[in-house]
N, C-alpha and C positions, 0 to 999 in steps of 0.2 A: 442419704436424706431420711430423715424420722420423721414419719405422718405425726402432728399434733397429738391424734387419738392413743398413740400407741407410748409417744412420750410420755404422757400424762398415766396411761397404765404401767408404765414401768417405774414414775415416781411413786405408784400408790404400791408397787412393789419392793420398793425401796424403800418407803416408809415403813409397810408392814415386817420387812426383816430389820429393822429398828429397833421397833415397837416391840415383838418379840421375843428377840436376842438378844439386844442390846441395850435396852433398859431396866434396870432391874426394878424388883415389884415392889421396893416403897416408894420409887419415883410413879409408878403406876396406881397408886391407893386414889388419888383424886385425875380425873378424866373432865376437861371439859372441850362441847362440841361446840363451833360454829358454822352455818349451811353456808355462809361468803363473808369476804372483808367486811361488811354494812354491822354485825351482828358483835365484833370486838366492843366498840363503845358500849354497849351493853353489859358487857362482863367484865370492862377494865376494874371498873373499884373492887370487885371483890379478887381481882387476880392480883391486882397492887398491892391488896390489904394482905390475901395472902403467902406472896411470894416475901414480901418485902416484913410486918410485924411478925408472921406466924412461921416465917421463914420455910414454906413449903417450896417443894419443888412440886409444880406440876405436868399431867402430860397434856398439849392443847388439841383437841384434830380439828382440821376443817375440812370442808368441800370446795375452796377454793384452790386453785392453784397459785394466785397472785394473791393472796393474803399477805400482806405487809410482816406478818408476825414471823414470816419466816427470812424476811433483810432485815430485821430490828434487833435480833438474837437479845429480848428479855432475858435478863437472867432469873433464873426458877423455872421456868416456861421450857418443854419440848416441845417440838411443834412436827404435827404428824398430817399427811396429808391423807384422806379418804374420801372417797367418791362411790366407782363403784363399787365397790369391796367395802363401802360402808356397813351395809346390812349384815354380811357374816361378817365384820369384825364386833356387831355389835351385840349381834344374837351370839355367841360365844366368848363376851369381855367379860373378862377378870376382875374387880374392881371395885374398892369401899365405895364408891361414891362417883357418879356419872352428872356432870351438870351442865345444862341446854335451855337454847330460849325456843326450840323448836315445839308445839304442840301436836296433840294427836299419835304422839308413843304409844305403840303397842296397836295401832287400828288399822295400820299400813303397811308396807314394806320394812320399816325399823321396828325392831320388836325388842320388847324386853329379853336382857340374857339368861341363858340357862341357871348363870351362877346368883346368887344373893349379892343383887348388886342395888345401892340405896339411889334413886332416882332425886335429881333437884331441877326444878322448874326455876328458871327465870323468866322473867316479864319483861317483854320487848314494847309493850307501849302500856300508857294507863286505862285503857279500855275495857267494858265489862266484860267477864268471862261466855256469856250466854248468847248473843245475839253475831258476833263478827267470826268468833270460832264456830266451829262444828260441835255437834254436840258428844257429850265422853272426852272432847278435846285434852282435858286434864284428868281425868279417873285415872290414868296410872303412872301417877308420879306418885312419891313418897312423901316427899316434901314439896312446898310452894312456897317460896319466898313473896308474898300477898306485898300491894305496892302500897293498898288503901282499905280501909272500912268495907268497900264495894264489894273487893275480891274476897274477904272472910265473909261476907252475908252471903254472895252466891254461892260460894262452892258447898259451905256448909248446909245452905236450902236443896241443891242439887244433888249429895250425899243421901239426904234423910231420904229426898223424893225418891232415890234410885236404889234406897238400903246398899249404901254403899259403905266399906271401910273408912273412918275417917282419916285424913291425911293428918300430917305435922304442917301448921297454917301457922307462918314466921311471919311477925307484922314488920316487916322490912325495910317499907319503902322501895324509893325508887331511883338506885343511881343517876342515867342516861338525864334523867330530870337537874336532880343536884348540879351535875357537869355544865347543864347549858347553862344553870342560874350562875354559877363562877361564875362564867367564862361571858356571860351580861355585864356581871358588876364588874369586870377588869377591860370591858371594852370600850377601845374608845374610833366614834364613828370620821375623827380626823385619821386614821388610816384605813379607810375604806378606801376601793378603787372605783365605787361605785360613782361617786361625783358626786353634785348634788342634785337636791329637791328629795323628797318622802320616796319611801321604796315599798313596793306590796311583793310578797311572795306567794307565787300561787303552788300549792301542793297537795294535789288529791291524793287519794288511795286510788288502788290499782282494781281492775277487774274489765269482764264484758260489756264495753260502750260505757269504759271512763268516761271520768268528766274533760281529762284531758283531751280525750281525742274526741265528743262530741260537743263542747263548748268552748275548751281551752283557745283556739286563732282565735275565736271572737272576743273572748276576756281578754285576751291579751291585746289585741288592737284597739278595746276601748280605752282599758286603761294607759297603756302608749299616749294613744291622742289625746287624753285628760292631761300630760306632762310627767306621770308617776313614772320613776325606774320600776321596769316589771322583772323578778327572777320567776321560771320555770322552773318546777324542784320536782321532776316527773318520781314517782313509787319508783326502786329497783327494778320492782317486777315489770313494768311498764316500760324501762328502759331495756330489760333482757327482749321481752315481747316482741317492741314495738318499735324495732331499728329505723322502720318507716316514717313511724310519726314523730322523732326524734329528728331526720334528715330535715320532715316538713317544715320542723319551728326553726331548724337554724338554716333553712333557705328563705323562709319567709321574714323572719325577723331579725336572722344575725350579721346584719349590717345596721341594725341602729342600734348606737355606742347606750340609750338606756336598757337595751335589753339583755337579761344573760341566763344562757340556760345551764342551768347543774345538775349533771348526773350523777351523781357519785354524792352519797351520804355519810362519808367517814367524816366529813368536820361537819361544824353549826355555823360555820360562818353567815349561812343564809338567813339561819334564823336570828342572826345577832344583828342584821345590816335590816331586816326588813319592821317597815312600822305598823305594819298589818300582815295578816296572813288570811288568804281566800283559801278554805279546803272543803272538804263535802263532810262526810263521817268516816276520820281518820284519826289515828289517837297522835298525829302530829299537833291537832288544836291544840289539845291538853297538854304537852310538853311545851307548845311554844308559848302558850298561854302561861302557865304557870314558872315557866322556867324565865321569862322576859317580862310576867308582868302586865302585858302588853293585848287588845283587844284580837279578835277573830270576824271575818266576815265567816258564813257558812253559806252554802251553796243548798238548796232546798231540794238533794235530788232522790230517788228512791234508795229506802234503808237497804243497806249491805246484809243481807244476814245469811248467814251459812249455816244456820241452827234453825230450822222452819219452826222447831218446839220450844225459843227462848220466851215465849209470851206465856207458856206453861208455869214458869219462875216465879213470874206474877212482881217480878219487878223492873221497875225500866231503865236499863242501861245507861251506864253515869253519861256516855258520851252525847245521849238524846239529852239527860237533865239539865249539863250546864251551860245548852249551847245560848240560851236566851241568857245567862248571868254571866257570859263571860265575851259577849260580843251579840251579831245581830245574823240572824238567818233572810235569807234574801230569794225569792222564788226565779228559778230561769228565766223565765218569759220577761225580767225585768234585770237583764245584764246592762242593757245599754243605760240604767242610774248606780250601776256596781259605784261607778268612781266620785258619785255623792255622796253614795253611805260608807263608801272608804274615808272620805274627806270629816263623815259627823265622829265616826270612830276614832281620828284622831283627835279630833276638837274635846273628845268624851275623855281621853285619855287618862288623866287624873282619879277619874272615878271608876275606870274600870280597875288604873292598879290598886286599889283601896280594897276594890271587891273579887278581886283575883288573888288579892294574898290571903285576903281570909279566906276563901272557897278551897285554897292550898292546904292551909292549916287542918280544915274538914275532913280534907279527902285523902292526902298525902298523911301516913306515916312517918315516924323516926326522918325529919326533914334535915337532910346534912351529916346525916349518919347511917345509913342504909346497907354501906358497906362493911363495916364493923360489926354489925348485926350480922349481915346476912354472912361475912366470912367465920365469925363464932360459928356459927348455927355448922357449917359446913367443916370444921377442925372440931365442934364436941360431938356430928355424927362419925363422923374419921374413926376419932380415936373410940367411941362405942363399938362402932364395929369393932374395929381393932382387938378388942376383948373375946369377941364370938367365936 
């Protein structure tokens, strides 16, 4: 019998004599990371674009051991597993081109490699750089695939403030976005298993005395007894955490047929079935909002901020500005009328898709092409290097 621990150290040793040996270094020129399965949707379009038009082969690593990419066998794609042997595989990688939706390189245990290796930033939600990251969170990337307007104002004010080098600022867009708007307009809610009647999703962000674990039973049992089908779509990180509170909601709730909890983030199905969405300051409003069209409750509870100096910026975070244009914020102490101001949000519905596709257009880049972009950007640094 093989402990788990020791399994899993032997596949990341079996990766690394792969990786190694048995790869050779132009399948090696482009590198990208994911830290779990959740972080693929993120990277598909430009791995699509360019495994498939640019015809790359690339190497993929992740931190998961149960990453689907390695029973899919993509073709173009290696897929490499690291964990702990991440950090010295990273501080000593070889490679044009390293690209990650991970922030905070280089301020942690992952460190930039000894070698000249060209860093790309991807963006895992549309949220402002200054207030929910850590501060420096982006200072040593090379490049940023920018999703909107937001991200080239702050990093560029955050450069000057900090005389910093300026980066390469790709106005890219934002795949994960694009994907859900598809996959809205080809859906159709005669095959849901949901049932009927309206469906609210609730989905916070994760942290110390979530909303989930300090209001969630109670949103959830209001809206229950108002008739709405309620999904739970607890953060990742909430579900890795908080095995507890995940047991809670499906002993307390998972015997009524309207309620369903999802842990697992690799599809949108959630976001496609629900006709509202309740979350706090989480950049899922913003995807779900602009990727469906579709209104947002917000939860009125203390800002998230991990940057105590983002009010230095002197500008206010897109996720504060468009919660009043794109839905209604709702103060705790006044849960038990959630499922009224759920009911005027649909009634609203018309005028908010009116005012959410233009607020897309504002804020959102290169919409429906993001990928095409951001994979050029990533084949004309390639092959530059390539010359060096």
């Amino acid at each position: 019998m093989i402990f788990p621990g020791i399994s899993l150290f032997l596949k990341e040793i079996a990766s690394g004599y792969r990786f190694l040996y048995r790869t050779r270094k132009a399948e090696k020129a482009i590198i990208f990371y994911a830290e779990h399965a959740g972080y693929y949707p993120y990277l598909e379009g430009l791995i699509t674009e360019l495994t498939g038009r640019h015809g790359q082969t690339l190497c993929y690593v992740t931190s998961d051991p149960d990453d689907p990419v390695f029973q899919k066998s993509i073709p173009g794609i290696k897929p490499f597993y690291f964990n702990k042997l991440l950090p010295f595989l990273m501080a000593f990688l070889s490679c044009r081109l390293f690209v990650m939706t991970l922030t905070d390189l280089n301020q942690f245990h992952l460190r930039r490699s000894v070698n000249n290796v060209h860093y790309v930033y991807v963006f895992h939600a549309l949220l402002s750089t200054h207030m929910v990251y850590r501060y420096g969170a982006f200072d040593h990337y090379d490049s940023i695939l920018c999703c909107g307007p937001h991200h080239v104002t702050e990093i560029r004010k955050h450069e000057r403030a900090s005389k910093l080098e300026p980066k390469i600022l790709v106005e890219a867009g934002y795949y994960r976005l694009e994907r859900i708007y598809q996959a809205y307009r080809n859906y159709s809610p005669a095959r849901s298993s949901q049932g009927t009647g309206k469906t609210v999703l609730i989905a916070p962000s994760w942290g110390v005395a979530n909303t989930l674990e300090t209001y969630g039973e109670l949103l959830t049992e209001v809206l229950l007894e108002a008739g709405y089908n309620v999904i739970v779509r607890p953060h990742p990180e909430t579900v890795r955490r908080s095995p507890d509170l995940m047991t809670l909601f499906s002993s307390r709730f998972g015997g009524n047929l309207k309620f369903t909890l999802e842990t697992s983030v690799i599809t949108d199905d959630s976001l496609l079935r629900a006709d509202v969405l309740i979350c706090d300051i989480s950049g899922i409003a913003l995807e779900y909002a602009f990727g469906t069209e579709r209104p947002v409750l917000f939860l009125d509870v203390p800002l998230k901020i991990h940057n105590p100096r983002f009010r230095e910026l002197e500008i206010e975070p897109l996720e504060l500005t468009l919660r009043s244009e794109i839905g209604v914020v709702v103060s705790l102490d006044k849960i038990e009328a959630i499922p009224r101001a759920v009911a005027s949000l649909m009634e609203n519905r018309a005028l908010y898709q009116r005012r959410i596709a233009e607020l897309r257009k504002q804020n959102i880049y290169a919409f429906g092409h993001s990928s095409e972009i951001g994979a050029q950007h990533i084949i004309d640094m390639a092959a530059r290097r390539g010359t060096n």
